[in-house]
C-alpha positions in Angstrom: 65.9 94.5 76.3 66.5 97.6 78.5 63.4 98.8 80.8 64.3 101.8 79.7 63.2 100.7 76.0 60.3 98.8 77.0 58.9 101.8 78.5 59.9 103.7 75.1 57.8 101.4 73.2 55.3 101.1 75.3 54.4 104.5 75.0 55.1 104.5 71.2 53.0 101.9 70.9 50.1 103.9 73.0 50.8 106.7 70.7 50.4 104.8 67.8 47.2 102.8 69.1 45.4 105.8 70.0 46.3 107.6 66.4 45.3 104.4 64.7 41.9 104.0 66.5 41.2 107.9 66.3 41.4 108.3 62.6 39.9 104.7 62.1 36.8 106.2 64.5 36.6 109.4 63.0 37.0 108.2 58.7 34.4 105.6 60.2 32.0 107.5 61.7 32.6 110.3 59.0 31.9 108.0 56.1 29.2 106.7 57.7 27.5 110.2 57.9 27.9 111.4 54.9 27.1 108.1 53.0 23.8 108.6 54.8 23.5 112.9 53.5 24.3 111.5 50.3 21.8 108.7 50.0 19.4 111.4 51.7 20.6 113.9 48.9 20.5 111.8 45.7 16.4 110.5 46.9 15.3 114.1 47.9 16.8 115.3 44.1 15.3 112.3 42.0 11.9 112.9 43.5 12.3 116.8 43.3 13.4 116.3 39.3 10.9 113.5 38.7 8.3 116.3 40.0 9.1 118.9 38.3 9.0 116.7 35.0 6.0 115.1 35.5 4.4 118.3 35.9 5.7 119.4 32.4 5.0 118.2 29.0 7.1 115.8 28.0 9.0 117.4 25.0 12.1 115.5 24.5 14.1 118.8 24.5 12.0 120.4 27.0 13.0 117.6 29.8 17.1 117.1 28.0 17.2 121.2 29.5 15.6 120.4 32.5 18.5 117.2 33.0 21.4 119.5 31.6 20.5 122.3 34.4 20.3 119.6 37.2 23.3 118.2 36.3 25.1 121.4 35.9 24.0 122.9 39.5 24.0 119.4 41.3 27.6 118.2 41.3 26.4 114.7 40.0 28.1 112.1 38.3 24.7 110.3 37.1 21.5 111.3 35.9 20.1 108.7 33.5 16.0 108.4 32.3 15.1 104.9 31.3 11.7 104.1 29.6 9.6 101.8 31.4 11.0 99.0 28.9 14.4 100.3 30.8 15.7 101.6 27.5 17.7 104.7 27.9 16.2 107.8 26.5 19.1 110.8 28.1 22.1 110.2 30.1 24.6 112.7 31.9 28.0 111.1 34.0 31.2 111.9 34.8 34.0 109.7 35.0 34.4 110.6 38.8 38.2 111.3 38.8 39.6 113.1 42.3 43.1 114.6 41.2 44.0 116.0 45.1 43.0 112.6 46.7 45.3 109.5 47.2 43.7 106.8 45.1 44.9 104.1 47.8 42.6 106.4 50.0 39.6 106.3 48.2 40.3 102.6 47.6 40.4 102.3 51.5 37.4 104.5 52.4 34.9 103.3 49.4 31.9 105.0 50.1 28.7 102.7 48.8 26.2 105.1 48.3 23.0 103.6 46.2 21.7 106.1 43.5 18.5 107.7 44.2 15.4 106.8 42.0 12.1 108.1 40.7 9.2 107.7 38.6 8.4 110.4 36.2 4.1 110.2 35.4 2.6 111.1 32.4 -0.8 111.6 33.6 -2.1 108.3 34.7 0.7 106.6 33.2 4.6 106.0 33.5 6.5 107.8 31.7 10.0 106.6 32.3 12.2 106.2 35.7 14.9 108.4 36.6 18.2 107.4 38.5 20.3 110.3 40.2 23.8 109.8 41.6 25.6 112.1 43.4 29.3 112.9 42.8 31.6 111.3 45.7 34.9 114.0 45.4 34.0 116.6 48.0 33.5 113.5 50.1 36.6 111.9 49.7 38.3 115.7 49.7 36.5 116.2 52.7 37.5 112.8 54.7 41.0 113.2 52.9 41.4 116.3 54.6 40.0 116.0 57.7 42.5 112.9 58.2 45.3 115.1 57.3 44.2 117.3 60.3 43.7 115.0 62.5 46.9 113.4 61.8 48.9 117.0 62.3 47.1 117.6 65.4 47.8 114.2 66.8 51.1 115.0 65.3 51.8 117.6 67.4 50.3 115.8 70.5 52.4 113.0 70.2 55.6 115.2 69.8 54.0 117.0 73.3 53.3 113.6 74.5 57.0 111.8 73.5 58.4 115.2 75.2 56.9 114.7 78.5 57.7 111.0 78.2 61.2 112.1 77.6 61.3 113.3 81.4 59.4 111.4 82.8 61.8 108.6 81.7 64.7 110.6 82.6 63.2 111.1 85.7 62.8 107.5 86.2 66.5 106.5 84.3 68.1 108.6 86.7 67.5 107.0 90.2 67.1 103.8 88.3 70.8 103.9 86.7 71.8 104.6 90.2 70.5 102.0 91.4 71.8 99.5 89.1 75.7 101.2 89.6 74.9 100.1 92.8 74.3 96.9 92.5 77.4 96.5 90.3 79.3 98.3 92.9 77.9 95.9 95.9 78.6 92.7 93.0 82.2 94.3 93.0 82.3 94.6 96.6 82.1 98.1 96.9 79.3 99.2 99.5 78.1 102.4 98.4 74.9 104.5 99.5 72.2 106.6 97.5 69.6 109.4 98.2 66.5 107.9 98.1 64.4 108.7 95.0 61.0 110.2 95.5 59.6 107.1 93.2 58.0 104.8 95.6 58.7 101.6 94.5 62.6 102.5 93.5 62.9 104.4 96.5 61.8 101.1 98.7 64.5 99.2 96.9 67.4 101.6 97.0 66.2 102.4 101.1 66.8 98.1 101.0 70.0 98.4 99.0 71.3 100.8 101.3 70.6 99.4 104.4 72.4 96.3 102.7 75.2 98.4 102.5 75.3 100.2 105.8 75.2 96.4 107.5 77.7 94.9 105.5 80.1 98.2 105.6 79.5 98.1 109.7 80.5 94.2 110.2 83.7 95.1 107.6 84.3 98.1 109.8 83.6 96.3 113.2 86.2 93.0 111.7 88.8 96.0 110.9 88.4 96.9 114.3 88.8 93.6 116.0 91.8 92.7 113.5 93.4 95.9 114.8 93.0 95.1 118.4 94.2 91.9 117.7 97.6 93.7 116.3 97.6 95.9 118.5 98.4 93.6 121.6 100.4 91.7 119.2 102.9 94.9 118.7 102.1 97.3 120.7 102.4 98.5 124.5 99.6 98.1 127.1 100.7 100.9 128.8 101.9 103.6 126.3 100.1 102.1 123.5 103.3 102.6 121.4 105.4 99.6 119.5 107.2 96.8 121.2 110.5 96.8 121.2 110.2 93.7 118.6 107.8 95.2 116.5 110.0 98.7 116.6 113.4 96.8 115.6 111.5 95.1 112.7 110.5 98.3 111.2 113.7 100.1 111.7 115.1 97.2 109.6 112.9 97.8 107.2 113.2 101.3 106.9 117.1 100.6 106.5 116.2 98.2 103.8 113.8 100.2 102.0 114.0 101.5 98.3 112.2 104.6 98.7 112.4 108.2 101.1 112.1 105.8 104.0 115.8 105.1 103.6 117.5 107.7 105.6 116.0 110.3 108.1 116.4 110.5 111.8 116.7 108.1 115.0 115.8 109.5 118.4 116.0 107.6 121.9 114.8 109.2 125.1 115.5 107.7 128.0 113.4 108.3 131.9 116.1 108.2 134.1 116.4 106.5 137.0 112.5 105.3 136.4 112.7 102.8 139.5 112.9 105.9 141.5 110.7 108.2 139.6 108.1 104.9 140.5 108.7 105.1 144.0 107.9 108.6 144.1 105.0 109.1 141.9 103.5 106.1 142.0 102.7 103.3 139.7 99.8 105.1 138.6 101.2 108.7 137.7 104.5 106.7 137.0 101.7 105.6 134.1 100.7 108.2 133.2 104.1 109.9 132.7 105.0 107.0 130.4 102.1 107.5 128.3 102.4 111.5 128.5 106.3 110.9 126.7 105.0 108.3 124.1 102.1 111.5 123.2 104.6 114.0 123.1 107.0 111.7 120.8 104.0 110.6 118.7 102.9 114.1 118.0 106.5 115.0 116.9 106.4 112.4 115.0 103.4 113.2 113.2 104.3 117.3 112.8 107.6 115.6 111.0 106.0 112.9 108.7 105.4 109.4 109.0 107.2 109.0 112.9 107.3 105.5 114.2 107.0 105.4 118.2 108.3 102.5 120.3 109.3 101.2 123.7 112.6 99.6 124.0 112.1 98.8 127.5 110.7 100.2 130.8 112.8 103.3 130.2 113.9 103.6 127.1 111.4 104.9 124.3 112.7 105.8 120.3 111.4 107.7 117.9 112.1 107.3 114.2 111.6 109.9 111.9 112.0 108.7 107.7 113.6 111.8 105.5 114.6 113.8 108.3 117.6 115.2 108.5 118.2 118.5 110.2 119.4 117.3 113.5 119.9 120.5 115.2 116.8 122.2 114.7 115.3 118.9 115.0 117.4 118.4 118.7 115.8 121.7 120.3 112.3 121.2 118.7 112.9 117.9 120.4 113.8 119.6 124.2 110.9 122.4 123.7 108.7 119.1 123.3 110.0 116.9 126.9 110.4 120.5 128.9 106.7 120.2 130.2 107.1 116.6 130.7 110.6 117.3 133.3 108.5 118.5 136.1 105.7 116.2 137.9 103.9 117.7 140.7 106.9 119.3 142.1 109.1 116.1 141.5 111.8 116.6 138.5 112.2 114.4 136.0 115.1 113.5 133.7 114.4 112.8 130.3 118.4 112.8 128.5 117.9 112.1 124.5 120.1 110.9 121.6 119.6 111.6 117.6 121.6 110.0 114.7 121.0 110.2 111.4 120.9 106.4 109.3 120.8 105.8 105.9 120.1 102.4 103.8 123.0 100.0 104.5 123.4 100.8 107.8 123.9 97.6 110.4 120.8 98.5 112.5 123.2 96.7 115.9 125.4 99.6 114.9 123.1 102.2 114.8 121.8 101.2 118.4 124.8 101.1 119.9 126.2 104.5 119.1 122.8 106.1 119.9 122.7 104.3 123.3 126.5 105.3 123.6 125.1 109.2 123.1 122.3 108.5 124.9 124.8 108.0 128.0 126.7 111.0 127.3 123.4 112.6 127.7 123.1 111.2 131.0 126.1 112.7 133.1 125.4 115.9 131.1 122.3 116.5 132.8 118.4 115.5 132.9 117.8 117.7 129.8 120.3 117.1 127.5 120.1 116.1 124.2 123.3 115.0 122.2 123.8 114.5 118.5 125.6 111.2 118.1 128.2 110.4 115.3 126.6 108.5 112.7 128.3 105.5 110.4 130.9 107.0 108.3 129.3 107.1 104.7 130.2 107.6 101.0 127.9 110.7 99.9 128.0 110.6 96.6 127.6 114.5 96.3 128.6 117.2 98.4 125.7 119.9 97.9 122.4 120.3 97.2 123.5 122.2 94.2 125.2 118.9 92.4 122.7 117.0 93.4 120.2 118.7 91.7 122.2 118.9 88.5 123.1 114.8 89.1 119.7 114.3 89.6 118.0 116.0 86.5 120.9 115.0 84.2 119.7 111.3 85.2 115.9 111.6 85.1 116.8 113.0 81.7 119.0 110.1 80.2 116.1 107.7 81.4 115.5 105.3 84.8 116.0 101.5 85.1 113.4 99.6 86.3 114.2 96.3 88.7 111.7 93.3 88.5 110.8 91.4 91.6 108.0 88.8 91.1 104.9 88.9 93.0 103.5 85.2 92.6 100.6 83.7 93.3 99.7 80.5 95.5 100.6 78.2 92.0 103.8 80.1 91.3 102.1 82.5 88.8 103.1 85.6 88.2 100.9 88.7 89.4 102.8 90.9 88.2 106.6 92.7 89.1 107.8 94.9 91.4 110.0 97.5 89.7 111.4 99.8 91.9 113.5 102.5 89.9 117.7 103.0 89.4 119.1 106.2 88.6 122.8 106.1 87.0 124.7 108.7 89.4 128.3 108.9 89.1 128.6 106.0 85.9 126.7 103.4 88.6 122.6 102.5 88.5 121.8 103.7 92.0 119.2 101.8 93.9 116.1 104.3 95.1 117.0 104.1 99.0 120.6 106.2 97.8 118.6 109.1 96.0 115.0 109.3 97.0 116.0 111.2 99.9 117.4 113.9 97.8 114.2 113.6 95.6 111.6 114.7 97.7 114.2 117.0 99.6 114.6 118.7 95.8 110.9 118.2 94.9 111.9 116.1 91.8 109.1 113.5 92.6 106.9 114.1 89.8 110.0 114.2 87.1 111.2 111.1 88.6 107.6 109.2 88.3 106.9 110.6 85.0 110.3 109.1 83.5 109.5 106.1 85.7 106.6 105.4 84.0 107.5 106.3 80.6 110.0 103.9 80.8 107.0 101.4 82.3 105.2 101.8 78.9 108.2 100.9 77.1 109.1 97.8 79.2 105.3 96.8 78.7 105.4 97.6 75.5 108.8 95.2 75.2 108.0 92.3 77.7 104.1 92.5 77.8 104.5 91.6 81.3 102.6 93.2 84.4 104.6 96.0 86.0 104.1 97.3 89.3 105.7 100.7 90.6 105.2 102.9 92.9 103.8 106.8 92.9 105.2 109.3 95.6 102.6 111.4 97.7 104.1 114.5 96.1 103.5 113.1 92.6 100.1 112.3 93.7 99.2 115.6 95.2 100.1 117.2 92.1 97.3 117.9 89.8 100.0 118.5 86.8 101.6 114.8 87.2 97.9 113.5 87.4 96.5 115.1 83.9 100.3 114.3 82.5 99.9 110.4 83.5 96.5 110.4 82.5 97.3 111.5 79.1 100.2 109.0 78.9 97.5 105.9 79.7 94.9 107.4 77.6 96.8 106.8 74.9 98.2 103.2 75.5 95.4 101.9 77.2 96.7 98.1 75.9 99.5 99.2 78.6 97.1 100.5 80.8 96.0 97.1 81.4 99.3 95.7 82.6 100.3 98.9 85.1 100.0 98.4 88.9 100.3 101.9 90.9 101.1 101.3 94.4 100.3 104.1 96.3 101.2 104.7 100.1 98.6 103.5 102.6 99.4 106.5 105.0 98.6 109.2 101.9 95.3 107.0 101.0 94.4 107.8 104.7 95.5 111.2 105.4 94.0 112.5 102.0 91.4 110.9 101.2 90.0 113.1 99.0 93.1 113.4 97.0 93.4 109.6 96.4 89.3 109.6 95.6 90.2 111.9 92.6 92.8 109.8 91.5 91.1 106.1 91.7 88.2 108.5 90.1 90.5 109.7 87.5 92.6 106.4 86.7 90.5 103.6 87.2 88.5 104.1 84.1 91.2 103.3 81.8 92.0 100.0 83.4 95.5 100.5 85.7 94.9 98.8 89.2 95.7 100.7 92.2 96.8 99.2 95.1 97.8 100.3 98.4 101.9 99.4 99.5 102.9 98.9 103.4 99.6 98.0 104.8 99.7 98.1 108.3 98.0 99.9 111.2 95.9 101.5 108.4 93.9 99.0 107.4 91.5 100.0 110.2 90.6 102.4 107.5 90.2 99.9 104.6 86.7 100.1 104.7 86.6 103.6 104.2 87.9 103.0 100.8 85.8 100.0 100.0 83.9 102.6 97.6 87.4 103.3 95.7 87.6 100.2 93.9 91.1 99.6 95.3 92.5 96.1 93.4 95.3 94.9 95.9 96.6 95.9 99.5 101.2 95.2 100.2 100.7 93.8 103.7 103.4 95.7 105.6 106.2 93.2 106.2 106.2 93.9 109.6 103.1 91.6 109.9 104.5 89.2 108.0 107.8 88.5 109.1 108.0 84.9 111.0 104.4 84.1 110.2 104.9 80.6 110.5 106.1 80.8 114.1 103.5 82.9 115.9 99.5 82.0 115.9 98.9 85.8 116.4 100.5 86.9 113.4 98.5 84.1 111.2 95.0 85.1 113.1 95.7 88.8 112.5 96.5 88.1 108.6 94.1 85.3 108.1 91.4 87.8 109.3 92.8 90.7 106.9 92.7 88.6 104.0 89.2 87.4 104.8 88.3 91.1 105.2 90.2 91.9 101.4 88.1 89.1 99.9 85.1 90.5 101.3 85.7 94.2 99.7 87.1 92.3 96.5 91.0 93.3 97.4 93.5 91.2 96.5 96.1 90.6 99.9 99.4 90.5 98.9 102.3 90.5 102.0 105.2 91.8 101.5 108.5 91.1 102.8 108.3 87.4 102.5 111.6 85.8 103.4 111.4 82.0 102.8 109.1 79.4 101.1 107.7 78.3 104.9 106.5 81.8 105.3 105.0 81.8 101.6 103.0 78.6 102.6 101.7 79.8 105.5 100.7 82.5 103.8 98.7 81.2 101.3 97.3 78.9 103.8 95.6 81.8 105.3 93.8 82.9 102.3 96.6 85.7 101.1 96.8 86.1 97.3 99.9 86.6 96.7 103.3 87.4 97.7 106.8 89.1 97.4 109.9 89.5 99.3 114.0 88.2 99.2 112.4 85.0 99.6 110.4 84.7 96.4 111.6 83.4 92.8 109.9 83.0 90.1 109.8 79.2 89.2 107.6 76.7 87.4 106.9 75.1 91.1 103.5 75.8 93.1 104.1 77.7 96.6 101.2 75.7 98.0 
């Protein structure tokens, strides 16, 4: 039973005990005084009518008058004379019938009133004895009513009383049903604070609770941090603080293998000329700091554009690249008006030449490099400040204007999307669920995503795309009654009509509710926070799972969302990639997927390529996993 509802009864029951001994006291005490007017009443009568008869002669008619006038004034219900052989010489009753009293009340109250007596003298003798008894009606009628009023009044109170229980309760239920959603949310690993209540005893345990929270929320923060340093001289620069060239190449290969907007956009190199000379001018020092100065002043670009990824080739060479971007020339001069401050160093001139080509999913990423460094050359004998627009990979476009591909693109949205199915398994070979990316027939072919998300968020089709996407998730649910996972764009997410449209669409099905995963970019979890806390606020309730996709330098901010109730984190496959030859990989990902277990996240990598990687994996704790190298099979992965 509730506490809530003990505290209900218990004041019931104090109502009830208090009404119950009230009207028990005052029938009691009641009864008890008028029994004793009564008996009072019927002695002072028999001796005042056993007077006045003695007094009289006793003519039989003369004292039957005197009776008749008694009995008529008195309100009795006895008046008997009895010779002094006890015969009876006149009698007057009533049969004592109460019409506007309960008879189980009179039963109850039963007043026991003895009759009153006298002796009526005939000079020196007896003449006979007479026995007067009151009638008991106005005493019932009186204690009858009475107990009605009292039981109005006390009525009334307790309706006064029951209201101000009412808040005081609520005034109690409402810290106290915080504090329990806050033990469910630390029991489902979700640290959340509360305002302390101004009720002492819950306000010492929610203070406790949330200095519970505050520790446990600092060592998940601080472990974030550590994991990130740990990554961060794994991948990235000690000087510039940008990517290695490994870490760079790995996720320009990804982006050229992607299925989403990632797919195509824009590759920059920049190049410090002659740096060994620059060096002996400046300085190691300022040397330094112009290094770090360019990696800034690409990172900012890359920021103003999107989602830029910064790296360092080598001691000179630093590249930029820059997903769904494709207007090289305004893109070349905004990239000049950015290196111009950078070209002049205390009087010393430096040369930064650049390169841009465009890529697009398919490309050979050794191709890609080549002609870039090729343009980047060009650049070179043109002069320290040129940028040159290399000649990308001759491609198949599939439509020649933005036009068309609007018309393509609506025309295919409309017929309905095809949904792949990678398997993301589990250390026994289970299945979590699949990956379904979407296909879009274009030109009597199912296109993968990489070929035509580009020109969906360049035509602001995202949310038609994910709305038909997901209707056709119901249906496959519906069909398989397997676990799909797919993915929602940050446009789709942003936009408050595809939100109340999807949540109408799960509110309806929630049997396939259950089965949908919606993976969600890490880097719009971050930068919006408060967008993505309206959605997990708006979907979570009707039992989807939303996960974060391409975990990677963002899950610094994991804890941030441990209040979300996020169900799964995609490990970005740039972590993952040859995890079973490098220790620093595994003690950066064992550490993440201690981290995930602590909030209650599943960790999930992505990218897998092989069954060695896959055991290693699970080895170090990670739930699950996906990639080219995962197929679903009857065999355990560990």
């Amino acid at each position: 039973m509730s506490l809530i509802k003990q505290i209900w009864l218990t004041i019931v029951g104090l109502l009830l005990l208090a009404f119950i001994g009230s009207l028990f006291i005052g029938v009691t005490t009641s009864r008890h005084y008028i029994e004793q007017e009564v008996r009072i009443k019927n002695a002072d009568n028999a001796n005042a009518l056993a007077l006045s008869m003695s007094q009289l002669d006793k003519d039989p008619v003369t004292i039957e008058l005197l009776m008749a006038a008694q009995y008529d004034t008195g309100h009795y219900r006895l008046i008997e004379l009895r010779d002094p052989e006890g015969e009876i010489i006149l009698q007057r009753n009533d049969n004592d019938h109460i019409d506007d009293v309960p008879g189980w009340f009179v039963s109850l109250v039963d007043l026991d009133v003895p009759p009153g007596r006298a002796v009526i003298q005939d000079g020196w003798s007896q003449y006979a004895t007479l026995t007067l008894e009151s009638h008991h009606g106005y005493a019932y009628r009186s204690l009858w009513q009475s107990s009605l009023a009292l039981t109005v009044w006390f009525a009334l109170a307790g309706v006064l009383s029951l209201l101000l229980g009412w808040l005081i309760v609520n005034s109690i239920r409402r810290p106290l049903r915080q504090v329990v959603e806050q033990a469910r949310d630390i029991g489902e690993r979700r640290f959340t604070t509360l305002p302390a209540p101004r009720t002492k005893e819950l306000r010492e345990v929610v203070l406790a609770m949330n200095q519970l929270s505050a520790s446990v929320g600092s060592m998940l923060g601080e472990e974030s941090q550590r994991l990130d340093l740990l990554r961060r001289r794994l991948q990235h620069d000690s000087v510039t603080g940008v990517l290695k060239r490994d870490a760079f190449i790995a996720q320009l290969q990804i982006h050229l293998e992607s299925q989403d907007a990632r797919a195509s956009g824009t590759l920059i190199l920049v190049r410090v000329a002659d740096l060994a000379e620059v060096n002996e001018r400046l300085g190691h020092r300022d040397t330094d700091k112009l290094l770090h100065g360019l990696a800034t002043v690409l990172d900012q670009l890359g920021n103003v554009r999107g989602d830029g990824i910064v790296g360092r080739l080598n001691g000179s060479d630093f590249a930029l690249l820059l997903p769904d971007a494709h207007d090289r020339e305004p893109l070349s001069h905004e990239l000049r008006k950015h290196l111009a401050p950078l070209t002049d160093q205390g009087g010393i001139p430096v040369g930064l030449p650049a390169a841009l080509i465009d890529y697009a999913q398919g490309d050979q990423r050794s191709v890609l490099l080549a002609s870039l460094d090729g343009a980047l050359s060009t650049a070179e004998t043109r002069g320290d400040r040129s940028v040159v627009i290399a000649q990308g990979p001759q491609r198949r476009s599939l439509f020649t204007s933005h036009a068309q591909w609007r018309q393509a693109l609506q025309e295919a949205v409309a017929k309905g999307v095809y949904l792949a199915h990678y398997p993301v398994l589990d250390g026994k070979g289970g299945l979590l669920h699949f990956e379904s990316p979407s296909r879009l027939r274009l030109k009597g072919e199912w296109q993968p995503a990489g070929v035509f998300m580009p020109w969906v968020s360049r035509l602001e089709l995202d949310s038609q795309l994910d709305l038909a996407v997901i209707d056709e998730a119901v249906r496959d649910i519906t069909q398989r009654g397997k676990p799909l996972g797919i993915n929602l764009s940050a446009a789709s997410i942003q936009d408050a009509r595809f939100v109340m449209e999807l949540r109408a669409r799960l509110t309806s099905r929630p049997d396939v509710a259950g089965k949908l995963w919606l993976e969600i970019p890490a880097s719009l979890a971050i930068h919006d926070l408060a967008g993505f806390r309206s959605l997990c606020h708006t979907l979570q309730p009707l039992g989807c799972r939303i996960g974060l996709e391409h975990v990677g330098a963002e899950f610094t901010r994991i804890p941030d969302l441990q209040d979300l109730g996020l169900a799964y984190l995609k490990i970005d496959s740039s972590l993952v990639k040859g995890v079973d030859q490098s220790p620093e990989q595994q003690t950066i990902l064992r550490g993440m997927a201690t981290l995930c277990h602590s909030l209650g996240i599943l960790a999930i990598a992505e990218g897998v390529d092989n069954l060695d990687e896959a055991k290693v994996l699970f080895e170090l704790g990670l739930d699950g996993v996906t990639g080219p190298g995962v197929r679903q099979n009857d065999k355990p992965l560990i």
